[in-house]
C-alpha positions in Angstrom: 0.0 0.0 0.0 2.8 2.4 0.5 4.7 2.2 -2.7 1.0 2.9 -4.4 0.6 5.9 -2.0 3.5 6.8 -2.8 3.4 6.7 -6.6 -0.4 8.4 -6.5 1.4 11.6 -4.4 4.4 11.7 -7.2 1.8 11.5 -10.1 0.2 14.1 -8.7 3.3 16.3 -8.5 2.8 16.4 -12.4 -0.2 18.8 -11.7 0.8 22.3 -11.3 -1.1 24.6 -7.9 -2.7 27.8 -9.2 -2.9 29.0 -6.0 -0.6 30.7 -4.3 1.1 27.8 -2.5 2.3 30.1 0.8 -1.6 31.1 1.8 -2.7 28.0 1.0 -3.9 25.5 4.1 -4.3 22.5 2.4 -2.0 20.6 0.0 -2.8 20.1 -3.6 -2.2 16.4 -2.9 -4.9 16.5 0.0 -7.7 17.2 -2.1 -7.4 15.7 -5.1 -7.0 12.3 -2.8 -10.0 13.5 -0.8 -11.9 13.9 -4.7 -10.7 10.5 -5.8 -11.7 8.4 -2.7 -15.1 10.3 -2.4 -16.2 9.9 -5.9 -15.5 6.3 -5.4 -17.6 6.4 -2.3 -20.7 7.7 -4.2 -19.9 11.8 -3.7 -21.0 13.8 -7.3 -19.8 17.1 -6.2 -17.5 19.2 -4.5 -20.4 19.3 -1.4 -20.4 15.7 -0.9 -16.8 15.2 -1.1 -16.4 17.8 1.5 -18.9 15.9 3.7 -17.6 12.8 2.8 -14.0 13.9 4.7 -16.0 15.0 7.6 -17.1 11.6 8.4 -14.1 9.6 7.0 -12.0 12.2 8.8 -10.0 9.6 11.1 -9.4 7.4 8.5 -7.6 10.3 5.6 -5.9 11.5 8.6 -3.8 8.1 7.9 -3.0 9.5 4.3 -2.7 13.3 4.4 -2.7 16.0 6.8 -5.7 17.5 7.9 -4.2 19.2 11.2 -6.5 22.4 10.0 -9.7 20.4 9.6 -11.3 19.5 6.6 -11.1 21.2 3.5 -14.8 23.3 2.7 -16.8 22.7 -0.5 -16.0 25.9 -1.7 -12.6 25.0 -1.5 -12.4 21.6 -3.4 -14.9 23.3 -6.1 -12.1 26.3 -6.3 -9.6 23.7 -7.2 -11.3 21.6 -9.0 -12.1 24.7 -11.6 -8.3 25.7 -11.4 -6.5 22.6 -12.4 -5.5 22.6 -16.3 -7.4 19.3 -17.8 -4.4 17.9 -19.8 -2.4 18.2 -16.5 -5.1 16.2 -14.5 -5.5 13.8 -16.8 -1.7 13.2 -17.4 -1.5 12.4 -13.8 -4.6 10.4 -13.5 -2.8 8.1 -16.5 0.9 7.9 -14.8 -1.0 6.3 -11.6 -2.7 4.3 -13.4 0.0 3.0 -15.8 1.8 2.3 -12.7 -0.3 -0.5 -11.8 1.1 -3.7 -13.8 -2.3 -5.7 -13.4 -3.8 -3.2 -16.1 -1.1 -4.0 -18.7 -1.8 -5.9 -22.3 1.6 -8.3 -22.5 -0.5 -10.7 -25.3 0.5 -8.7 -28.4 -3.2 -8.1 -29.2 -4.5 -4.7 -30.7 -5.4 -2.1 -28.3 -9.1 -1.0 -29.1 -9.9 1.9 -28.6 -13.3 3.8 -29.4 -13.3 7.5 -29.5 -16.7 9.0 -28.5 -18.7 11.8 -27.5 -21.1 12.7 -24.9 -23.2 15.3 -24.0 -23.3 16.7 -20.1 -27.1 17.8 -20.2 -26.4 19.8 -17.1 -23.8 21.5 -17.6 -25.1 24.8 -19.0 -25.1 27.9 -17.9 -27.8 29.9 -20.0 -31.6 29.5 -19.6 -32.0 28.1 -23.4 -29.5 25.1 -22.5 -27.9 26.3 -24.9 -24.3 26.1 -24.4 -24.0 22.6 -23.2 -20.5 20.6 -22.6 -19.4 17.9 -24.7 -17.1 15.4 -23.9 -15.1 13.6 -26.5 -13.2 10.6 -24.8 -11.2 7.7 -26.1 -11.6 4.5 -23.7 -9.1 1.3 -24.1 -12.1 -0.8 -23.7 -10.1 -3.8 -22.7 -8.3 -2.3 -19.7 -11.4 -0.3 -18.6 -8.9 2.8 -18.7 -10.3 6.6 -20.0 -7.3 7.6 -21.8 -7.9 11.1 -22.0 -10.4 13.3 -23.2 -11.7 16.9 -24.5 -14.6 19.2 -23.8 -16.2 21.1 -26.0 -19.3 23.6 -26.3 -21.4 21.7 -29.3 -21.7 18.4 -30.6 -21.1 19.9 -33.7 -17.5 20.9 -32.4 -16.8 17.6 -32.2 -14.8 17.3 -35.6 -12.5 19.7 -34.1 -12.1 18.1 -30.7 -10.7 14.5 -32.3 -7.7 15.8 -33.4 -6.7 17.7 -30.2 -7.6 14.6 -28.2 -5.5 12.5 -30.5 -2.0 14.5 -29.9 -2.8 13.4 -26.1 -2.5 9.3 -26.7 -0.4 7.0 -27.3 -1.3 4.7 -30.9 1.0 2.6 -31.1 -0.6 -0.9 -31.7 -3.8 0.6 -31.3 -6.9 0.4 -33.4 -8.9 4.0 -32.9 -12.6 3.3 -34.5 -14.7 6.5 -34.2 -18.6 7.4 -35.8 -19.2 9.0 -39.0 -18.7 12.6 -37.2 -14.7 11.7 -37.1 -14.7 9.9 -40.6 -12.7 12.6 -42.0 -9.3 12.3 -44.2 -7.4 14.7 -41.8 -8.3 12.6 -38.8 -7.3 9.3 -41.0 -4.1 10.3 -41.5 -3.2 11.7 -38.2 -4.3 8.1 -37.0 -1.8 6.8 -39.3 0.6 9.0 -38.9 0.4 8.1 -34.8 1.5 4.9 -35.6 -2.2 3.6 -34.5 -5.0 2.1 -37.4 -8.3 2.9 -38.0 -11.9 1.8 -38.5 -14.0 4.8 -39.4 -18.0 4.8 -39.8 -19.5 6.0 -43.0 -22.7 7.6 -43.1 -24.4 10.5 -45.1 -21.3 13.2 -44.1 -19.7 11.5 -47.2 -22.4 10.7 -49.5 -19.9 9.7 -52.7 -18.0 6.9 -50.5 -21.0 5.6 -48.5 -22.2 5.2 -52.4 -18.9 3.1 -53.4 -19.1 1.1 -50.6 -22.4 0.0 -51.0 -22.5 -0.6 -54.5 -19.3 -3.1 -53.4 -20.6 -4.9 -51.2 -23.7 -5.7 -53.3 -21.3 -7.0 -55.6 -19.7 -9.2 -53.5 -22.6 -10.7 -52.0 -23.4 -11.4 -55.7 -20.3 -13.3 -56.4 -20.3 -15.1 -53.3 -24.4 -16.3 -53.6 -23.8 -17.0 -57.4 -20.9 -19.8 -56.4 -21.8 -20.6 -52.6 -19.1 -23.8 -53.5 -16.1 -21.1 -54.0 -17.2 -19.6 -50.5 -15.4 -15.7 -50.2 -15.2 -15.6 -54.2 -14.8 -11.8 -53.5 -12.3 -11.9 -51.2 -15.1 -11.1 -48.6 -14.5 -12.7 -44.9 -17.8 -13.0 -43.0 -18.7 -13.7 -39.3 -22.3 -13.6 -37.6 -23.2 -13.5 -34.0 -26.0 -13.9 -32.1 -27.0 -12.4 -28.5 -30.2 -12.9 -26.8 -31.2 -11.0 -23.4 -34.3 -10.0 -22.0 -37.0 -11.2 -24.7 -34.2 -9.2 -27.2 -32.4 -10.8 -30.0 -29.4 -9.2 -31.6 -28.1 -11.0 -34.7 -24.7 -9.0 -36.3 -23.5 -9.9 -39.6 -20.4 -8.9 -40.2 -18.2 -8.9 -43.4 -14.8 -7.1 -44.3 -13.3 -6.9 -47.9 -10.1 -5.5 -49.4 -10.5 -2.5 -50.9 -12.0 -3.2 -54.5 -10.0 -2.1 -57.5 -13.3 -0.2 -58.0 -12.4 1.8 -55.0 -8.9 2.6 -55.7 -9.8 6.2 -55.9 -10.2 6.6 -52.6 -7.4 4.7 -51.4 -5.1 7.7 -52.9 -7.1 10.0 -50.9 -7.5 8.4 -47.5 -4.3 7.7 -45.9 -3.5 3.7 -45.9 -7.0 2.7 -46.7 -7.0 -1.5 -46.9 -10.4 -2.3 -46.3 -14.2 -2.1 -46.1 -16.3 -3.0 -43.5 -20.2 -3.7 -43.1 -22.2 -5.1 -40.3 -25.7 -5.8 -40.6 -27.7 -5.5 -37.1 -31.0 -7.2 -36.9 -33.1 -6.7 -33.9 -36.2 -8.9 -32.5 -38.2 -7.8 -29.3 -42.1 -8.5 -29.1 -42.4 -9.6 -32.3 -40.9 -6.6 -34.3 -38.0 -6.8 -36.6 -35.7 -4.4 -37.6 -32.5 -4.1 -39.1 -29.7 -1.8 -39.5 -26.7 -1.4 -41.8 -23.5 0.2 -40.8 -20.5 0.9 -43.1 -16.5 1.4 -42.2 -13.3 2.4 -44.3 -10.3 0.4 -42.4 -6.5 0.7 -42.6 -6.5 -2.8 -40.8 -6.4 -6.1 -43.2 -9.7 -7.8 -44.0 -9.1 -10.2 -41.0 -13.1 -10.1 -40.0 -12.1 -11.2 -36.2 -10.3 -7.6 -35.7 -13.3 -6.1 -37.3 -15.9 -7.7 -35.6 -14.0 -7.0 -32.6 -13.6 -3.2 -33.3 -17.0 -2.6 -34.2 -18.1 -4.8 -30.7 -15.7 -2.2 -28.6 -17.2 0.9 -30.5 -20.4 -0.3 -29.3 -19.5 -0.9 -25.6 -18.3 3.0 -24.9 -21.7 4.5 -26.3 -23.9 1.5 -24.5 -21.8 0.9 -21.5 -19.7 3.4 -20.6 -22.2 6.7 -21.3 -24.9 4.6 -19.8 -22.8 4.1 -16.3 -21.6 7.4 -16.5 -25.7 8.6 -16.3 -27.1 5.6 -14.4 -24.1 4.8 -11.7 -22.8 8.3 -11.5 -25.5 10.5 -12.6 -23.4 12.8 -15.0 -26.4 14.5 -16.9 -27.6 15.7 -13.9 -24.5 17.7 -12.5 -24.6 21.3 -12.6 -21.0 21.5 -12.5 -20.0 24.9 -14.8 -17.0 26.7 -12.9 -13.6 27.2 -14.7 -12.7 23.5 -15.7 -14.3 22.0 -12.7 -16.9 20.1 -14.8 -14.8 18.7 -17.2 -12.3 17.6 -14.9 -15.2 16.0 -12.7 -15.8 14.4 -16.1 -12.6 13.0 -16.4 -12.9 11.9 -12.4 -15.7 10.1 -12.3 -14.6 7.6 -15.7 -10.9 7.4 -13.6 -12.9 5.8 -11.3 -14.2 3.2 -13.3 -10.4 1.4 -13.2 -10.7 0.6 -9.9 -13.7 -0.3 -9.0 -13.6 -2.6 -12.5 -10.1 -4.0 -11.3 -12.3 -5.4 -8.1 -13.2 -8.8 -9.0 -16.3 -9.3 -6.7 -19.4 -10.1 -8.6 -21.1 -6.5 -6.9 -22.3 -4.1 -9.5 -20.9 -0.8 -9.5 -23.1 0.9 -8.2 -23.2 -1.7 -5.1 -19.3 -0.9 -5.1 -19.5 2.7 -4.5 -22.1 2.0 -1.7 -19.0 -0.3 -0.3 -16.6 2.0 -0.7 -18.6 4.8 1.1 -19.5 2.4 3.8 -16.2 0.6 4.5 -12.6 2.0 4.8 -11.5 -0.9 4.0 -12.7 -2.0 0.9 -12.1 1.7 -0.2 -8.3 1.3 1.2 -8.1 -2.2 -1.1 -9.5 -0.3 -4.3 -6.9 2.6 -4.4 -3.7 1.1 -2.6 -3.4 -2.6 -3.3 
C-alpha cells in the first residue's frame, strides 16, 4: 500500500497549484486524494466530497494532513475549476500505468473507441444552450479513459478528435470513431500516430457511403452465385448472435479489401485496406428491424479484428455513457466553474479502473455503496 501511496502523491506532482502555495492550508495532494476516494464512495460534487472527509476524517488522517480540519466545498470546487485538464488527466494516466495488473503483454491490438457525450447539465444559459461535450477515447479492454476533450457543441466535435489524438499514445492501437470523425485529416493523423483505423460511413460522405455499398452488393453477388467457391470476392464473414431480455441481436459482419473499384479513394484516404459492413437485426415482441453500418479500415480484412472493433465501439456508447448517467448521474450535475466540470468528467470515468479491477461479482453501483460504507474496501481499491 505504501509504494502505491506513494506513486499516486508523485503522479500528482505532475499537476501544477494555481494557488498561491504560501496562503494555502491545504496541499494540492490533499484534495485531489479527498476527490478521488469520495467519488469512489458515491460523492458527485465538491459538497459531498467535502462531507464525505468530515465523516471519513479519522481514517484520511492516515494518508494526508488535515491538522487544520477539513477542507470546505467551496474550497475543493475552487480547485477543482483551477487545475489545467491535460495536466489532470496526465496524472490520473501515470498512476494508473503504474499498476502492472492493467497492462496488455498478449500482443493483441489495443481497441480503442473515440466518443462523445453530451453533459445535459452542464449549462449555464436558460436556453441550455451552451451545453459541454465530452469527447473521450476508452481502451475498452483495460477499462482505462485515456484522456479526453470538452467542447461547447456536438457539432465541435470534428475539431475536438484531433486535439484529443495529440494526447494518446497509438502505437498498436486500433482507434474506430462514428461518422462525425470519418474525415481524411483525422485518417491520417491516426496513421501517422503509428495507431490504425476503423471509421463509420454515413451520409457526411455521400460519394463513398455510395462506393461502398454498390461493393458490397457485388460481393454478396459473387459469393451467392458460387456458394461452393465460399469468399469468391475476397469477402470474410462472421455472424453472431446475443439474446437478453426477450431481445435478440443477430450482427452480420463482413470485411473486404478494398476493390480495384475503389482505388480512388485509397489515394485520398491515408493507408485505406479495407471495407467493412455489419448488418444488425433486432427482434423484441415480435418486431424486426434491421440496420446497416459501413467502415473504411487501414486494418487487413481479418473479419475477427473487425468484428471485434466494431463490438468495442459499441461498448463505450452502450456501457460506458450509460454508467456514467445511471451509476454516476453525470447529466444531472450542474458543474459549470472554470474546468471544474470537465475535470469532474474525467474523475468520475478514472474511477471506473478501480472499481472494475475489483473482481467481486457486486455491480458498480453496489461498489461505490461499499466504498462509502467501508474504509477498508475503499483502502483495497486505491492502494493494493
Amino acid at each position: 500500500m505504501a509504494d502505491t501511496l506513494v506513486s499516486f502523491k508523485e503522479c500528482f506532482e505532475l499537476v501544477a497549484d494555481a494557488r498561491v502555495v504560501e496562503r494555502s492550508t491545504y496541499s494540492l495532494h490533499s484534495i485531489l486524494l479527498i476527490a478521488v476516494t469520495a467519488t469512489i464512495a458515491g460523492a458527485d460534487g465538491p459538497e459531498d466530497m467535502a462531507k464525505f472527509a468530515r465523516h471519513k476524517r479519522d481514517w484520511l488522517k492516515h494518508f494526508i494532513d488535515l491538522s487544520s480540519g477539513v477542507p470546505s466545498h467551496d474550497t475543493i470546487g475552487r480547485v477543482l475549476g483551477m487545475i489545467k485538464p491535460k495536466q489532470f488527466q496526465d496524472a490520473f494516466l501515470a498512476w494508473i500505468s503504474s499498476l502492472p495488473s492493467l497492462h496488455d503483454a498478449d500482443g493483441k491490438p489495443i481497441f480503442i473507441p473515440i466518443d462523445g457525450k453530451t453533459m445535459r447539465g452542464s449549462y449555464t444559459k436558460a436556453d441550455k444552450s451552451d451545453m459541454l461535450h465530452i469527447v473521450s477515447a476508452w481502451a475498452s479492454e483495460q477499462g482505462i479513459t485515456l484522456g479526453q476533450v470538452a467542447v461547447d457543441s456536438k457539432s465541435n466535435e470534428i475539431t475536438a478528435i484531433p486535439q484529443l489524438l495529440k494526447m494518446l499514445e497509438l502505437h498498436g492501437a486500433i482507434v474506430s470513431i462514428d461518422a462525425m470523425g470519418c474525415q481524411r485529416e483525422i485518417a491520417a493523423k491516426i496513421i501517422h500516430g503509428g495507431g490504425d483505423y476503423v471509421l463509420q460511413v454515413k451520409g457526411n460522405q455521400p460519394t463513398l457511403q455510395a462506393a461502398i455499398e454498390a461493393s458490397f452488393a457485388d460481393a454478396d453477388k459473387i459469393d451467392n452465385a458460387d456458394e461452393a467457391a465460399a469468399t469468391k470476392s475476397k469477402a470474410r464473414r462472421h455472424t453472431t448472435r446475443e439474446k437478453s431480455r426477450g431481445r435478440v441481436e443477430v450482427r452480420h459482419y463482413t470485411i473486404r479489401p478494398l476493390p480495384e473499384s475503389m482505388s480512388s479513394f485509397g489515394k485520398k484516404w491515408k493507408q485505406l485496406t479495407s471495407i467493412g459492413r455489419v448488418v444488425l437485426e433486432v427482434e423484441r415482441d415480435g418486431k424486426a428491424t434491421s440496420e446497416t453500418s459501413y467502415y473504411i479500415c487501414s486494418i487487413d480484412a481479418k473479419v475477427g479484428v473487425f468484428r471485434e472493433s466494431s463490438r468495442r465501439h459499441w461498448g463505450i456508447e452502450n456501457g460506458l455513457h450509460w454508467v456514467m448517467d445511471v451509476v454516476f448521474g453525470e447529466d444531472g450535475s450542474r458543474i459549470r466553474v472554470g474546468h471544474a466540470a470537465e475535470n469532474m468528467s474525467f474523475l468520475r470515468r478514472f474511477v471506473i479502473t478501480p472499481l472494475k479491477r475489483d473482481t467481486s461479482k457486486s455491480s458498480l453501483k453496489q461498489k461505490r455503496k461499499e466504498g462509502g460504507w467501508d474504509t477498508a474496501f475503499l483502502e483495497n481499491l486505491l492502494f493494493r
